[in-house]
C-alpha positions in Angstrom: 0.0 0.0 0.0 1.7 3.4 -1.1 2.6 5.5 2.0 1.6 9.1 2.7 3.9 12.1 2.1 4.8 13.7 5.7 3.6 17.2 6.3 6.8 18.5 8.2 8.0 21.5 6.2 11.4 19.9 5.9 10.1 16.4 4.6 7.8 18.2 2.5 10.6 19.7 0.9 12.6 16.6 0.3 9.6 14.3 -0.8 8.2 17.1 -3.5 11.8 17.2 -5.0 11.6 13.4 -4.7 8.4 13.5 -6.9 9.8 16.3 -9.3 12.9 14.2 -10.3 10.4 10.6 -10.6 8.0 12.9 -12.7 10.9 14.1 -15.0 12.5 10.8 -15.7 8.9 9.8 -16.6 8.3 13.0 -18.9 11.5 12.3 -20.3 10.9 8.0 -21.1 7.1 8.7 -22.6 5.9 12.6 -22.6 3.5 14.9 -20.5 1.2 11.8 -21.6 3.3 9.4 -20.2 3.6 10.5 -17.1 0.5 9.9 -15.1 0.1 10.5 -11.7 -0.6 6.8 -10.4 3.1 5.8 -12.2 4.6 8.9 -10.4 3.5 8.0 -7.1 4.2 4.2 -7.6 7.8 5.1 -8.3 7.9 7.3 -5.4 6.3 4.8 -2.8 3.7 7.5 -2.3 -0.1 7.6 -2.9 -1.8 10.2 -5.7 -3.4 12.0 -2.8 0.1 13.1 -1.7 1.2 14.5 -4.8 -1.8 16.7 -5.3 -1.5 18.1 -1.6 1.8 19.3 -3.5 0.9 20.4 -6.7 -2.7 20.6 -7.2 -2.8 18.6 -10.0 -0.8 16.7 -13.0 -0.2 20.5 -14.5 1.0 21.5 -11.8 3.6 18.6 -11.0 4.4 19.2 -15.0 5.1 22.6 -14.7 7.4 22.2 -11.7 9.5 19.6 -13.9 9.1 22.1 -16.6 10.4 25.0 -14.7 13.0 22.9 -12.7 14.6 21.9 -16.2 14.9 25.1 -17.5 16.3 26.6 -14.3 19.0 23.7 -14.7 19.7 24.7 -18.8 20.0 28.6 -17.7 22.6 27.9 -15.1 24.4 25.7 -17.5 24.6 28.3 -20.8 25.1 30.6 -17.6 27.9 28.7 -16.7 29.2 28.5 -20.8 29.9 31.9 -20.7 31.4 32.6 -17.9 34.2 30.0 -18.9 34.1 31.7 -22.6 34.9 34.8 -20.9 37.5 33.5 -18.6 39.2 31.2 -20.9 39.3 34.0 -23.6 38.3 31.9 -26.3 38.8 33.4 -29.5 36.2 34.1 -32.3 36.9 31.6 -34.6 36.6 29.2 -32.0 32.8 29.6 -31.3 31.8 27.5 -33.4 33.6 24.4 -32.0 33.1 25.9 -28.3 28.6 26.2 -29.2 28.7 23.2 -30.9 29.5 21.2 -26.9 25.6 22.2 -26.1 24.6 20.1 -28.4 27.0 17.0 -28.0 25.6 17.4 -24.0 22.2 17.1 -25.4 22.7 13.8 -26.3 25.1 12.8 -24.0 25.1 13.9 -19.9 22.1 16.2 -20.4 19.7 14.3 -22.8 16.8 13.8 -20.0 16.9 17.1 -19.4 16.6 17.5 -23.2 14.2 15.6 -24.0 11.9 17.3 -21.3 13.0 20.9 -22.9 11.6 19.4 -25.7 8.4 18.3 -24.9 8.1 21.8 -23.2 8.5 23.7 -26.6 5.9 21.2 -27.9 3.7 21.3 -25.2 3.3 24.7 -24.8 0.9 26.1 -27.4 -1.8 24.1 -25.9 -1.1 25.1 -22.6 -0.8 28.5 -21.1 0.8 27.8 -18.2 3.7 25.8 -20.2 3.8 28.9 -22.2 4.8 31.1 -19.4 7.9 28.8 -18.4 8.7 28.2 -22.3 8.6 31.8 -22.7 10.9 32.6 -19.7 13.3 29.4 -20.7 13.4 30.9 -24.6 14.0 34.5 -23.5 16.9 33.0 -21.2 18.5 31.1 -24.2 18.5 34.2 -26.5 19.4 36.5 -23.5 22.8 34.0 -23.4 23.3 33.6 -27.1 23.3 37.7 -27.3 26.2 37.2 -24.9 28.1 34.6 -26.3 27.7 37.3 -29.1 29.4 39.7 -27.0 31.9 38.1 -26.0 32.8 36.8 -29.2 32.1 40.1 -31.2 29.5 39.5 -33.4 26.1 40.7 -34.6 23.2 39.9 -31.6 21.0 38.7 -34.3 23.3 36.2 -36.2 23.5 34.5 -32.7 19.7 34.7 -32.7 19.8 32.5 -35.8 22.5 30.3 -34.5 20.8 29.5 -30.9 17.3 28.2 -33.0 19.8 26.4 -35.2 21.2 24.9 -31.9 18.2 24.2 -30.2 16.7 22.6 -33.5 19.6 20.7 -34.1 19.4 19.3 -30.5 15.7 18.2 -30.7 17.6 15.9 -33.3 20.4 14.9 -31.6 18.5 12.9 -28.9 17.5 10.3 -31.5 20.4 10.3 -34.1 23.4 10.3 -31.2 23.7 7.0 -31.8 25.2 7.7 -35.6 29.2 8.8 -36.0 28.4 9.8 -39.5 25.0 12.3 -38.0 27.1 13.8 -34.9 30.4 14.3 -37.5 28.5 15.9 -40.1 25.7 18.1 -37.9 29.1 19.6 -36.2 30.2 20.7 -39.1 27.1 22.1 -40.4 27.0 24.4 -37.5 30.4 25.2 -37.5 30.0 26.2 -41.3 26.9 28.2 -39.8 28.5 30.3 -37.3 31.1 31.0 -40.4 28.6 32.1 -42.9 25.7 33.8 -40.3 28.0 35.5 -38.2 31.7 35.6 -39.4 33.5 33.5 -37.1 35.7 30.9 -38.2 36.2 29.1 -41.5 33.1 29.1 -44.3 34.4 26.7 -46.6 32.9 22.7 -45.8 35.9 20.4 -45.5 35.5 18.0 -49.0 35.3 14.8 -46.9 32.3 16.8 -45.3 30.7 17.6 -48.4 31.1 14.4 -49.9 29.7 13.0 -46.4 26.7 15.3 -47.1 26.0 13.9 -50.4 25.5 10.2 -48.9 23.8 11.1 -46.2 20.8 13.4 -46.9 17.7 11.8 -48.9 18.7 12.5 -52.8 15.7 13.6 -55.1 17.6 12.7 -58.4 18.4 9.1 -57.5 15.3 8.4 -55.9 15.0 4.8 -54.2 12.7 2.2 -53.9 9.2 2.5 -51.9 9.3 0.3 -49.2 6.1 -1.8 -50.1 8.0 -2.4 -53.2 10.6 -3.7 -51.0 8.7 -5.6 -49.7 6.5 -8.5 -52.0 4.5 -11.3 -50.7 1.6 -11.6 -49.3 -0.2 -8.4 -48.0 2.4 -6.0 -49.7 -0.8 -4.5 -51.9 -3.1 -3.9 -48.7 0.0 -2.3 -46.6 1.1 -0.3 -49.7 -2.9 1.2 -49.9 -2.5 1.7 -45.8 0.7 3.2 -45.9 -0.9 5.5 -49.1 -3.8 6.7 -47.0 -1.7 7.3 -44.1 0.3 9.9 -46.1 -2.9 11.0 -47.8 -4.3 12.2 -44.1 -0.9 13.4 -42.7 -1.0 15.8 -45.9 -4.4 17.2 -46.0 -4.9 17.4 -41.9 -1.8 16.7 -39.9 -0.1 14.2 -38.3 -2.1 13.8 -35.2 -5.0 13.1 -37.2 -3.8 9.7 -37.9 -5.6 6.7 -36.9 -6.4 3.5 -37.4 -10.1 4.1 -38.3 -10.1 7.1 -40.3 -6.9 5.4 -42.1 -8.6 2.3 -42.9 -11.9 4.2 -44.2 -9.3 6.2 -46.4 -7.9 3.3 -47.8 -10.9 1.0 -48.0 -9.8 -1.6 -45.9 -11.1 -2.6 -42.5 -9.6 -2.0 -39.5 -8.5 -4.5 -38.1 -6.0 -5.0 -41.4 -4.3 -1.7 -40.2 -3.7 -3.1 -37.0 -2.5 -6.7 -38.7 0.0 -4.9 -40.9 1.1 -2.1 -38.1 1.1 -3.0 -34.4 0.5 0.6 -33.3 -1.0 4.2 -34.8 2.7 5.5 -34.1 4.1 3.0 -36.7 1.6 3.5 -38.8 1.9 7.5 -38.4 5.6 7.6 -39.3 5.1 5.1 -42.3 2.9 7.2 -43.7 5.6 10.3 -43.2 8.2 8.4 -44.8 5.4 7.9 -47.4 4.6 12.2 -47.5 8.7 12.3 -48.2 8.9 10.0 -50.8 6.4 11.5 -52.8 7.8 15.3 -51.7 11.3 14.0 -53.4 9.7 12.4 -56.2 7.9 15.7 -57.2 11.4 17.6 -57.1 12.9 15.0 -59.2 10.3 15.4 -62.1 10.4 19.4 -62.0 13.5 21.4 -61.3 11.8 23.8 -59.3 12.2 27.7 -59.7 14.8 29.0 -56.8 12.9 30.3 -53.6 12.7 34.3 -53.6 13.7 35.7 -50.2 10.5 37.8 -50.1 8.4 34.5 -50.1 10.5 33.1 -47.2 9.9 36.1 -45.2 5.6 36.1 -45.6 6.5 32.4 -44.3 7.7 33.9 -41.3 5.5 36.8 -40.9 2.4 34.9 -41.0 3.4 32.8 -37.9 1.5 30.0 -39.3 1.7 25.9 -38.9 0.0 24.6 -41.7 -0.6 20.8 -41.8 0.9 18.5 -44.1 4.5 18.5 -45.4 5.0 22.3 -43.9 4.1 20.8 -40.4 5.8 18.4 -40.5 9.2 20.3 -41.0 8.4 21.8 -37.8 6.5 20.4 -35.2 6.3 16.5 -36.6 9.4 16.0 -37.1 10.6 17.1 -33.5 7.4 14.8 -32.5 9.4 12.2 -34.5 12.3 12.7 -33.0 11.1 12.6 -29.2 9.1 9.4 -30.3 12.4 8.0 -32.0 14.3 8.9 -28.7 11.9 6.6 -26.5 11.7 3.6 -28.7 13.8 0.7 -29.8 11.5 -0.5 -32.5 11.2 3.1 -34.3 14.6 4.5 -33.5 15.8 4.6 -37.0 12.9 7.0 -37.9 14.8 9.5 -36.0 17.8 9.8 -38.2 15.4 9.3 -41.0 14.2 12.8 -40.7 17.1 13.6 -40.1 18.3 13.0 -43.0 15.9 14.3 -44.8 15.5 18.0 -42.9 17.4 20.2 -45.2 16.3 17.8 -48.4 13.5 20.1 -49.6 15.1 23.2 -49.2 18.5 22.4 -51.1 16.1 20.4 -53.6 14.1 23.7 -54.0 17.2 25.6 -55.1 16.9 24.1 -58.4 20.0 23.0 -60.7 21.0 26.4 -61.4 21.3 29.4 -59.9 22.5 30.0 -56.7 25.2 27.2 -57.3 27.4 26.2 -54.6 24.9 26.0 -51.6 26.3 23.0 -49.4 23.5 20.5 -48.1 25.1 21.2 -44.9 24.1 25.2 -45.0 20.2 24.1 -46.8 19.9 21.9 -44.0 20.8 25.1 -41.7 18.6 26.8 -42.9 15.9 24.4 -42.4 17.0 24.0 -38.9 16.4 27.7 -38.1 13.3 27.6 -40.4 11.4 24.9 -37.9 12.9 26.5 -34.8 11.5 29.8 -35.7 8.3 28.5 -36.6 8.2 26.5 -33.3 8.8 29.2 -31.5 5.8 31.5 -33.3 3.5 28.2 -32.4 4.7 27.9 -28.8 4.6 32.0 -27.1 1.5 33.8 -28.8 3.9 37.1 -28.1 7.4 36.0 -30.2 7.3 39.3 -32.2 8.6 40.4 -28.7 11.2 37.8 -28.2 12.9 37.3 -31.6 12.7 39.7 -34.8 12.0 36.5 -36.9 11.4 38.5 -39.7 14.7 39.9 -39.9 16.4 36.3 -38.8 14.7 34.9 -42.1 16.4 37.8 -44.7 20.2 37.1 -42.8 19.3 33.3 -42.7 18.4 33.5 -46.9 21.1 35.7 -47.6 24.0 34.1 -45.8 23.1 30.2 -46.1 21.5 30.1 -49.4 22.7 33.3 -51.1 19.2 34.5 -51.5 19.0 38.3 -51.7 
């Protein structure tokens, strides 16, 4: 039988931390969903009552994890500087020096991570999330402007590069387990801080850029679908589930994918969706795959006219989150990622999407002009684009945060040569 939490101020003290580190691990392994009150207090050898004598209710305990992380990631990037500024590390350095947030992401820090995460995510649909995700964003820029500073660059480069960062990192939680993905995403950002803000070396080493060119999804070779793959019995029905799933994802979204309105879609009956896919998260990120195959396939039969910068910036200004293949370069694919992160049987989804993030945009350059752009700086670019748009979907208020509009003209001018 779980035990009560004692009253005593000082035990009171000790047990609520108790519950706020239980609650985060939990956040961390499965999401705000995951983490229910029964499985916190079971972990903690205390009973549900106890907890809300703490924090009301789940939001509450949430928000304490929430607020708890992001008091832990200020005193870190806190700490960063400080030892930039003692150690007088030079400019060209920065990149290098940034570039260790991201390796702690997926290393000593990836709990805390993958709870920042779900904070970003979870915010737009809940107000009191927004407040902390607010306060946590406004803390990362504050530091970014300082690393700035300190290094002598322009505030609002290092604006660009902390989204970059932060994107990047959503990433990193699920594809750490790749040498080729934590080799190559260094280098991106390196060659980011060189061409956003000026510090170090702009040129992409050749073994990096030939790196590049195997690892990101290729529109002009193409590749096999995977239900043609795949033959045998039942190869037809999954190819027509897999088909509507990608139909849905692009007309309303990711989450609404399920089983039923899937199998309506595709004329099958439901319990075929269920035979072919053991849950609606398989079935979901088949169906992305799906969305990208057919997103590639369209730039391989049309070159494409080159982006205009003034197209890029409306994208911005109108804050929106569109479903289909524009949400998912934003919000589904971190989804993706955090799902990735916390499971075994779909972990190779996460470096999936990685692999394709940056696809579209270098694919939408066209064969001509501007020549030159590395996959490395499209894929940049594609980081900041979902960070920003993020962002806009998580604080109602970001005009007051971030000048996004001015981000996206440096962003299209430095990494894709876009005036």
């Amino acid at each position: 039988m779980a035990s009560t939490i004692s009253s005593p101020a000082s035990d009171e003290d000790s047990s609520r931390q108790r519950v706020v580190e239980e609650a985060i691990a939990l956040v961390a392994a499965g999401g705000v969903r995951g983490a229910t009150l029964r499985d916190v207090a079971a972990r903690c050898g205390a009973s549900v009552t106890s907890i809300a004598y703490l924090f009301g209710n789940k939001d509450g305990l949430i928000a304490e994890c929430f607020a708890q992380v992001a008091a832990r990631d200020r005193a870190r990037l806190a700490t960063l500087e400080a030892e930039a500024e003692a150690m007088a590390i030079e400019p060209a350095l920065a990149g290098p020096f940034l570039w260790t947030l991201c390796e702690e992401a997926c290393g000593d820090r990836r709990t805390d991570m993958l709870v920042l995460i779900e904070l970003w995510l979870s915010a737009a649909a809940n107000p009191r999330f927004a407040e902390t995700c607010r306060t946590w964003l406004r803390a990362r820029r504050d530091a970014f402007r300082g690393f700035a500073r300190l290094f002598g660059a322009d505030p609002l480069a290092f604006d660009i590069l902390g989204l970059h960062l932060l994107s990047e990192s959503s990433f990193a939680v699920s594809c750490h387990g790749s040498a080729a993905y934590r080799l190559l995403a260094r280098a991106g950002f390196v060659e980011a801080v060189a061409r956003v803000a000026g510090l170090g070396s702009a040129e992409a080493a050749p073994g990096i850029t030939a790196l590049a060119a195997r690892f990101f999804a290729d529109p002009e070779t193409g590749g096999a679908r995977e239900s043609d793959s795949k033959g045998g019995r039942g190869a037809e029905s999954r190819a027509r589930i897999v088909d509507a799933a990608a139909s849905v994802i692009e007309e309303e979204g990711l989450a609404a994918v399920t089983n039923r309105a899937v199998a309506e879609r595709a004329g099958v009956s439901l319990a075929l969706t269920t035979y072919h896919f053991k849950s609606v998260t398989e079935l979901a990120f088949a169906g992305v795959l799906r969305v990208f195959e057919k997103v590639n396939a369209g730039f391989r039969r049309n070159a494409g006219k080159p982006p205009q910068a003034a197209a890029m910036i409306e994208r911005i200004r109108s804050r929106s989150q569109p479903s289909g293949v524009e949400g998912l370069r934003s919000r589904g694919m971190a989804e993706i990622s955090l799902a990735a992160a916390r499971s075994s049987a779909i972990e190779p989804l996460g470096i999936a999407m990685r692999r394709q993030r940056g696809t579209i945009t270098h694919a939408s350059l066209g064969r001509g002009e501007p020549g030159g752009i590395t996959r490395t700086r499209a894929a940049s670019h594609a980081l900041w684009s979902s960070a920003a748009f993020l962002t806009a979907a998580a604080i109602s208020d970001s005009e007051d945060l971030y000048d996004l509009e001015s981000q996206a003209r440096i962003a299209a001018a430095r990494l894709l040569e876009i005036g």
